[in-house]
C-alpha atoms as one frame of an Amber mdcrd trajectory, in Angstrom:
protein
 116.942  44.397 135.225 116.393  47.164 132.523 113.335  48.608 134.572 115.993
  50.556 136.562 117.020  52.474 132.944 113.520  52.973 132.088 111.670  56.660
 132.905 107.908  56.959 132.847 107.177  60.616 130.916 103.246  61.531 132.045
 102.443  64.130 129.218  98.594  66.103 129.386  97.543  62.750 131.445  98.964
  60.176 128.452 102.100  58.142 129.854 104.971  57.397 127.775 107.779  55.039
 129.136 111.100  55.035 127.596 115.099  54.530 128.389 116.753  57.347 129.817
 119.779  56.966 127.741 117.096  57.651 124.925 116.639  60.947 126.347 120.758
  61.911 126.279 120.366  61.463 122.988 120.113  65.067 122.275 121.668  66.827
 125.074 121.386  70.315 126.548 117.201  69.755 126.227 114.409  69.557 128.676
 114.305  65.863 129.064 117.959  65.304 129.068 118.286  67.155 132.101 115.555
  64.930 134.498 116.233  64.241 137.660 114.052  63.277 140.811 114.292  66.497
 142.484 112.333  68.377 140.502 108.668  69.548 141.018 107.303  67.571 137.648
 108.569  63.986 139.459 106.074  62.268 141.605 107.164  59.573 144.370 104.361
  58.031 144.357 103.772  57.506 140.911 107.480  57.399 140.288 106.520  59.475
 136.684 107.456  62.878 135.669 104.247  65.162 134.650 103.988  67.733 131.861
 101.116  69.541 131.348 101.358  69.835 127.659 100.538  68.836 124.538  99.948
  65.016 124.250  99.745  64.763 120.426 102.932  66.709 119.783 104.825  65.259
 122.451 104.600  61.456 120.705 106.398  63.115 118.230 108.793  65.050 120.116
 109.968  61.572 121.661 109.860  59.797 118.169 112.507  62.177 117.460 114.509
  60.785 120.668 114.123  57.623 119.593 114.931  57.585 115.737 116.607  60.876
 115.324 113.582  62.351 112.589 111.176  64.921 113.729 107.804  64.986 111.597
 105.179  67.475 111.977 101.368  66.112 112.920  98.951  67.308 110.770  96.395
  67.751 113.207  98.274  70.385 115.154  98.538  74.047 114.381 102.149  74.890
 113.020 102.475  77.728 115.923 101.278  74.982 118.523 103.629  72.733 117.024
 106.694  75.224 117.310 105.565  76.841 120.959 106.038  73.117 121.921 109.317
  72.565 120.432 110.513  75.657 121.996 109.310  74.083 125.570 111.111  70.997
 125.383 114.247  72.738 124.218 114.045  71.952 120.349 114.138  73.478 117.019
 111.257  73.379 114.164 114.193  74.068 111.750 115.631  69.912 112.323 112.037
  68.923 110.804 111.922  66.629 107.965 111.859  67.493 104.313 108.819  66.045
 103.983 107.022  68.216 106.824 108.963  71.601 106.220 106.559  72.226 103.278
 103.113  71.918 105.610 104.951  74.223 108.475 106.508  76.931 105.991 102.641
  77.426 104.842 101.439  78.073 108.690 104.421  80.552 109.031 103.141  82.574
 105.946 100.106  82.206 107.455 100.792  84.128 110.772 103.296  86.644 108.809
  99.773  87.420 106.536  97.401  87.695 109.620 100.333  90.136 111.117 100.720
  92.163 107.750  96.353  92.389 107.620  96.617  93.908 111.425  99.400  97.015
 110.057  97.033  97.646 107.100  94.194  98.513 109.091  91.874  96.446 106.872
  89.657  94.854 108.935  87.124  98.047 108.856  84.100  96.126 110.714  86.061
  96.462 114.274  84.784  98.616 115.973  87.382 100.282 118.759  85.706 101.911
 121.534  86.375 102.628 125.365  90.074 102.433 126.531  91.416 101.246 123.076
  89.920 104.508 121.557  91.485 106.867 124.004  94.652 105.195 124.191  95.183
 105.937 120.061  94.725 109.462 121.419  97.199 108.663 124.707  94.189 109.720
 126.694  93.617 106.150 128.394  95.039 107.638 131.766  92.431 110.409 131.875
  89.663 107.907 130.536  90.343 105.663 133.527  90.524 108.934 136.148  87.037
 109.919 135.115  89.383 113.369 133.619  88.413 113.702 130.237  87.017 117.550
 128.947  84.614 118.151 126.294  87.288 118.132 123.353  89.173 114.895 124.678
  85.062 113.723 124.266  84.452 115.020 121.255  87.830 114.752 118.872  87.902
 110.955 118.944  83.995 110.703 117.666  84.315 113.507 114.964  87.453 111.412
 114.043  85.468 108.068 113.667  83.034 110.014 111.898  85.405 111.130 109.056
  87.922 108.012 109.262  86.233 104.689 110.529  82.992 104.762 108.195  81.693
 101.078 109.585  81.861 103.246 113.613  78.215 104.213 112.757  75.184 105.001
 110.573  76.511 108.709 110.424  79.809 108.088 109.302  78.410 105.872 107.129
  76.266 108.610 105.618  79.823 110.799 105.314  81.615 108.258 103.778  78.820
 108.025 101.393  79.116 111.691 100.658  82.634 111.486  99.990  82.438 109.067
  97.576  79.769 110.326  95.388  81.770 113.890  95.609  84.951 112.248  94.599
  83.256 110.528  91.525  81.445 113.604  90.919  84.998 115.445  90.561  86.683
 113.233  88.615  83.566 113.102  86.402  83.489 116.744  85.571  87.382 117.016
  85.347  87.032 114.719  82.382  84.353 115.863  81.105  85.438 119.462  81.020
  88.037 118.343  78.331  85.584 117.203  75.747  85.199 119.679  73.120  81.668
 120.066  72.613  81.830 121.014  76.615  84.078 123.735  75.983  83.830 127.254
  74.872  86.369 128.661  72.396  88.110 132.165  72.517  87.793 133.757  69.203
  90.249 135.998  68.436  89.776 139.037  66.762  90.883 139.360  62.618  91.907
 142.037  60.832  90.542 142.776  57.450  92.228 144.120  54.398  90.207 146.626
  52.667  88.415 144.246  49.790  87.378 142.262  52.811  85.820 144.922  54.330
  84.029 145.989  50.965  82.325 142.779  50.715  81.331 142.674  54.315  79.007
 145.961  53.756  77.555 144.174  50.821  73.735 143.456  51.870  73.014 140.467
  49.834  76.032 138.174  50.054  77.369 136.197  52.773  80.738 135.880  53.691
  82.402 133.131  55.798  85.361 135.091  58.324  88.437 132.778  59.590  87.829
 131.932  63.102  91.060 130.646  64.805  90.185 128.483  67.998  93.551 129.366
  69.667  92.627 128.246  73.485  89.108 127.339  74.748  87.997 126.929  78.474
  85.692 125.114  80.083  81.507 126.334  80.472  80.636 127.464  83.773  78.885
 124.888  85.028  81.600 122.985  85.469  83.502 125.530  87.162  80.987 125.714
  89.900  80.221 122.107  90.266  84.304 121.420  90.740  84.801 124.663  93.083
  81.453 122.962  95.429  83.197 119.534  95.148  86.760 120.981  96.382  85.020
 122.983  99.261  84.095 119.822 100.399  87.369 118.538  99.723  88.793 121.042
 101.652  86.382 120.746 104.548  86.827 116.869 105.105  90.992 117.693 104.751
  90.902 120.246 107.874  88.188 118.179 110.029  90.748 115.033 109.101  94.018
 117.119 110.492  92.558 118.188 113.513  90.423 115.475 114.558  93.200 113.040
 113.728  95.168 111.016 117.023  98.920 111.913 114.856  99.969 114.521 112.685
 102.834 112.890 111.813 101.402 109.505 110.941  98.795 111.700 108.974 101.125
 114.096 107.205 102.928 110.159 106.449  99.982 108.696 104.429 100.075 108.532
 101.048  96.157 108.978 100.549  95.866 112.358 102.861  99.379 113.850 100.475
  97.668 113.254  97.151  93.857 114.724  98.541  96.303 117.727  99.600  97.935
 118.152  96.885  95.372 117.790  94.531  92.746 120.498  96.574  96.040 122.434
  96.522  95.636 122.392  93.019  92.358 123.635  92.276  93.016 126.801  93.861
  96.169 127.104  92.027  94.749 126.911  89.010  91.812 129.505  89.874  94.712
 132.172  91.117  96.456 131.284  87.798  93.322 132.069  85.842  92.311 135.447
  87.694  96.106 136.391  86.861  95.553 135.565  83.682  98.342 133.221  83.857
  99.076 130.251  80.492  96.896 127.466  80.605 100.305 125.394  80.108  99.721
 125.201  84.403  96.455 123.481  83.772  99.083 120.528  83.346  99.523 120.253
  86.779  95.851 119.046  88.001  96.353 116.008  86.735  96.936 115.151  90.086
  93.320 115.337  90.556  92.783 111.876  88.808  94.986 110.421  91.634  92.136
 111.027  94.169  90.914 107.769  92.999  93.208 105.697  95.554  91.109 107.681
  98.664  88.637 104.930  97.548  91.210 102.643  99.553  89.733 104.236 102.416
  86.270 102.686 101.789  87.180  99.483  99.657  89.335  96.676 101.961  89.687
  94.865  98.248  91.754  97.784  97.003  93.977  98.160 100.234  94.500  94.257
  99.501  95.440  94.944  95.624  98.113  97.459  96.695  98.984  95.449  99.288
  99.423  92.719  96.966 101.542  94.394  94.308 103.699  95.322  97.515 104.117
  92.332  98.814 105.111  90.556  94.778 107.960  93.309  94.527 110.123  90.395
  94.223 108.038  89.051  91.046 107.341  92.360  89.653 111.000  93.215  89.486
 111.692  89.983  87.976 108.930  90.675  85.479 110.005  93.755  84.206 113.617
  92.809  84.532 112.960  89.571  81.861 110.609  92.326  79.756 113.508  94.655
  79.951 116.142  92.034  78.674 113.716  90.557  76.121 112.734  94.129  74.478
 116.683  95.281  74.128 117.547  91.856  72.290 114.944  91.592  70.134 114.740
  94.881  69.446 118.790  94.589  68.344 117.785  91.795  66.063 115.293  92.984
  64.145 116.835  96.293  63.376 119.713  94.150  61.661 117.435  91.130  60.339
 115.337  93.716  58.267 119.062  94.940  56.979 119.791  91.514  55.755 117.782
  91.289  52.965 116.723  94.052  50.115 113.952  95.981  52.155 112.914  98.829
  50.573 110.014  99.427  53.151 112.213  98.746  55.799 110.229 100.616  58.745
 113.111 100.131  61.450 115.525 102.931  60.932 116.553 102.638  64.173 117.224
 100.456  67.249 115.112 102.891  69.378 111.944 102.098  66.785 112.491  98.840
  67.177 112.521  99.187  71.227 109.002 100.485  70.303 108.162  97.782  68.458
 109.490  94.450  70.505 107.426  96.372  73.801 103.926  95.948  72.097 105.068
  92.485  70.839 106.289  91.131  74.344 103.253  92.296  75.931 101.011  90.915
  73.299  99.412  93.900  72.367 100.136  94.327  68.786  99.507  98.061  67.399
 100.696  96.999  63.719 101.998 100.540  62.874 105.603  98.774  62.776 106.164
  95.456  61.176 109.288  93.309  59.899 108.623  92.679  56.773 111.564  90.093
  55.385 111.525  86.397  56.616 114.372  87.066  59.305 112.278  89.927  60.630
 109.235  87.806  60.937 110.916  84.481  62.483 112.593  87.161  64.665 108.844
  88.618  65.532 107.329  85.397  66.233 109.896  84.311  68.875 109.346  87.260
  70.180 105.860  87.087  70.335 106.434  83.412  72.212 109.192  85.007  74.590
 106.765  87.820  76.144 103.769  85.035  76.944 106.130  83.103  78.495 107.376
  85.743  80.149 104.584  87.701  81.847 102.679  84.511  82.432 104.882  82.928
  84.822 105.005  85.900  87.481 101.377  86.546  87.176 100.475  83.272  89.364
 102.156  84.512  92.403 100.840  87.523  92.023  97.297  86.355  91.720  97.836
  83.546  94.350  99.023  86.544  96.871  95.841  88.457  96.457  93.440  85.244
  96.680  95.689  84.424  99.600  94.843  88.084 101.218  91.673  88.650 100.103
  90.306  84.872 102.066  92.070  86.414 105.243  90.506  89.452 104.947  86.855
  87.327 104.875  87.842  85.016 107.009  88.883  87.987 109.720  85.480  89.545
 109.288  83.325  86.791 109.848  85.879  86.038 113.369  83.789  87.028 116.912
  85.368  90.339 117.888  85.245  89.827 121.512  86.629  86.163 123.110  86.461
  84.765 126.703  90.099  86.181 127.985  92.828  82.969 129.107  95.274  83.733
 132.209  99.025  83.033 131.678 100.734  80.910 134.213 102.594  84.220 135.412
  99.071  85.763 136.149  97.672  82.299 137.903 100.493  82.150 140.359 100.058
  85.946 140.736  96.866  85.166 142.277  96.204  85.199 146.469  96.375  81.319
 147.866  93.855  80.342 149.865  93.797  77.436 152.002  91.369  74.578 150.831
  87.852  73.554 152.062  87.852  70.874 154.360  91.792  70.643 155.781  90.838
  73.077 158.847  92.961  74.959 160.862  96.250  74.541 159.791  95.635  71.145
 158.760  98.619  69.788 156.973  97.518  68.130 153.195  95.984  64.399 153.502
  99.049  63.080 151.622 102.753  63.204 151.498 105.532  64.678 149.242 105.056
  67.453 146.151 101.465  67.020 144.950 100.076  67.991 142.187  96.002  68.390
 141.541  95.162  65.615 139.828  91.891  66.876 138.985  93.945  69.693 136.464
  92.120  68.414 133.538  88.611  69.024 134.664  89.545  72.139 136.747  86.471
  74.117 134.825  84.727  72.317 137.531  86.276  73.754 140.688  84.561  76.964
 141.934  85.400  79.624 144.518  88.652  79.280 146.556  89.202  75.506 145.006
  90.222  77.361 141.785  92.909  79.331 143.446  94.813  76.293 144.898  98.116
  76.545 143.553  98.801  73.497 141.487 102.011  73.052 143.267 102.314  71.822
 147.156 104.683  71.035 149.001 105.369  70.181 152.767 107.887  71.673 154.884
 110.168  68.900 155.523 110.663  68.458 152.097 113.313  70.027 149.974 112.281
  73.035 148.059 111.413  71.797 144.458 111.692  73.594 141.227 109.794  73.162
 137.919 111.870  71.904 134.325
């Protein structure tokens, strides 16, 4: 009789009956080591019980049976692989055919991972304990401890760092960014030449020069030589207000901020230093009477433009992104690289072959010049082959850098659509969710005795027991949700779960 070989498997309340040598089929797993002293088997029933996922499960024993694992599309790839892990498998013996759908849920949870470190979702708003603790004040938040400045740093820091905390910093962050536009405005408009003032140096005269510049009736034009010009005023002033507040929102920043080290670390906070550090370089420099060569240096005032990052989730994305395509980048420029020295090479010798008397590439470093702006499809036409090698040589060139650039650009652009739809998607998620107990926590919990067995009563039935009612235990109230799902009687052998 085979029903001695055969093992009924009672998974999330759906029974499954199989052979046990069908479960030694892959040994050192879950299943392969049943045996009826163990807390999942049931006398009564004469089944083993799993409270776990049905719908995975089927396929977990479908791999028993016929040595193939799929995955179920209508189960969540970490589901599916917290499963595995219970019954003692690996999602890495999947199918071909399935290890496509679960490699997507795994970039999946390493995007939603990456989104947390970047800080982007900027409509959370962190208050209470998880504000203090950023500070390492949660102790004295609890005690009922905190003074005025442990009150006061972490809201003058949301002010200046969190604009969605409130209206105010709102209003600050709205400052900031018409300040920063305003300074980058005026630092390029200061360079425009009708904007400027020139210094006119002085002239000397020879003596007929001077003779004709008494006369009363004749005018004379005088060279004027514009050697260096500066900036009007206005400018001055407008850029000197802007840096104050520069300057002000830096020092509030640093001393409102839970780490100087991680702030002294950010990119963002190094350039808005450097870059204020600047200004007032340049207006020591100018009281010196220093060379405007140094007026070089604040350049590094255009880079303010990434502290829009701070306001703009889409542009911490778009860095993100470019981060995260190193891989195609590199590969990019690497191709570009390769394709500009070769064709380059060629064309200096192609427009050698034949009689070229307008030959324009006298060198392999022109040509470098030339096979960039070709590659990348730009075209300047200051340098062009002009013999029938040279042009053949130009057009596969022309060919080679589409190709090129457009097959990296798809990844790239797929990255950022694939972070920018997590970044939605994460906003529009409830912020606060109803809180789930482990199984650690549950059996953590005091036992209580259950209504209606008395005084010591012993249970109404025999053996380990289980609640049967598990699957509709958002019913039970009071003390009947703290039974322990577990019971067993004292003149039974201790039992242990699988």
């Amino acid at each position: 009789m085979d029903s001695e070989y055969r093992i009924i498997l009672n998974v999330g309340g759906v029974r499954h009956e199989t052979y046990k040598h069908t479960l030694k089929k892959i040994p050192a797993t879950r299943l392969s080591r049943l045996t009826t002293s163990l807390a999942n088997y049931d006398p009564v029933l004469n089944e083993y019980f799993f409270d776990r996922h049905p719908g995975v499960f089927a396929q977990v024993l479908n791999y028993y049976r016929t040595g193939k694992l799929h995955y179920p599309l209508d189960v969540c790839g970490p589901l599916f692989e917290e499963e595995l892990k219970y019954w003692g498998l690996d999602s890495s013996d999947c199918e071909p055919c399935c290890w496509m759908t679960l490699s997507a849920t795994r970039d999946t949870q390493e995007v939603l991972s990456t989104l947390d470190k970047l800080d982007i979702d900027t409509s959370d708003k962190i208050d209470g304990p998880e504000l203090y603790k950023r500070f390492g004040w949660e102790d004295d938040y609890h005690n009922n401890s905190l003074s005025k400045w442990q009150v006061l740093k972490p809201k003058i820091w949301r002010l200046f760092d969190e604009p969605s905390s409130s209206t105010a910093a709102k209003i600050i962050a709205f400052i900031s960014v018409v300040v920063l536009i305003t300074a980058i405005t005026v630092f390029c408009l200061k360079t425009q030449p009708g904007f400027r003032i020139p210094d006119i140096e002085a002239v000397p005269l020879n003596r007929s020069e001077r003779s004709v510049a008494h006369h009363k009736y004749k005018a004379v034009n005088f060279p004027v030589y514009k050697t260096n010009s500066k900036a009007r005023p206005i400018f001055q002033y407008i850029e000197a207000g802007c840096n104050i507040w520069f300057t002000i929102e830096i020092l509030v920043r640093l001393v409102s901020c839970p780490s100087k080290v991680d702030f002294f670390k950010a990119p963002v906070n190094i350039i808005d230093i450097v870059a204020t550090a600047t200004f007032y370089v340049d207006m020591l420099t100018a009281a010196m009477g220093a060379s405007a060569d140094l007026e070089f240096f604040s350049i590094i005032r255009i880079m303010r433009l990434f502290k829009l990052t701070q306001h703009s989730p889409g542009l911490k994305i778009l860095l993100h992104t470019f981060r995260a395509s190193a891989k195609e980048l590199g590969l990019l420029v690497f191709f570009l690289v390769l394709g500009i020295v070769v064709f380059a090479s060629l064309v200096y010798y192609a427009e050698r072959v034949e009689v070229n008397p307008d030959n324009q590439f006298q060198s392999i470093p022109i040509g470098l010049w030339w096979a960039i702006v070709t590659m990348t499809t730009i075209g300047y036409g200051d340098i062009t082959p002009n013999t029938y090698l040279g042009r053949l040589i130009g057009s596969i060139c022309a060919l080679a850098g589409v190709l090129t650039i457009a097959l990296p650009v798809p990844v790239i652009v797929s990255n950022f659509a694939m972070y920018y739809s997590h970044t939605q998607a994460r906003a529009k998620m409830p912020k606060k969710r109803r809180g789930v107990l482990s199984a650690e926590q549950v059996k953590q919990q005091p036992q209580r005795p259950v209504h209606g067995h008395g005084h010591g009563a012993p249970p109404t039935t025999n053996g380990p027991k289980r609640m049967m009612a598990h699957s509709h235990s958002g019913n039970l109230k009071g003390d009947e949700a703290k039974v322990p799902l577990v019971q067993s009687n004292n003149n039974t052998a201790p039992h242990t779960f699988i």
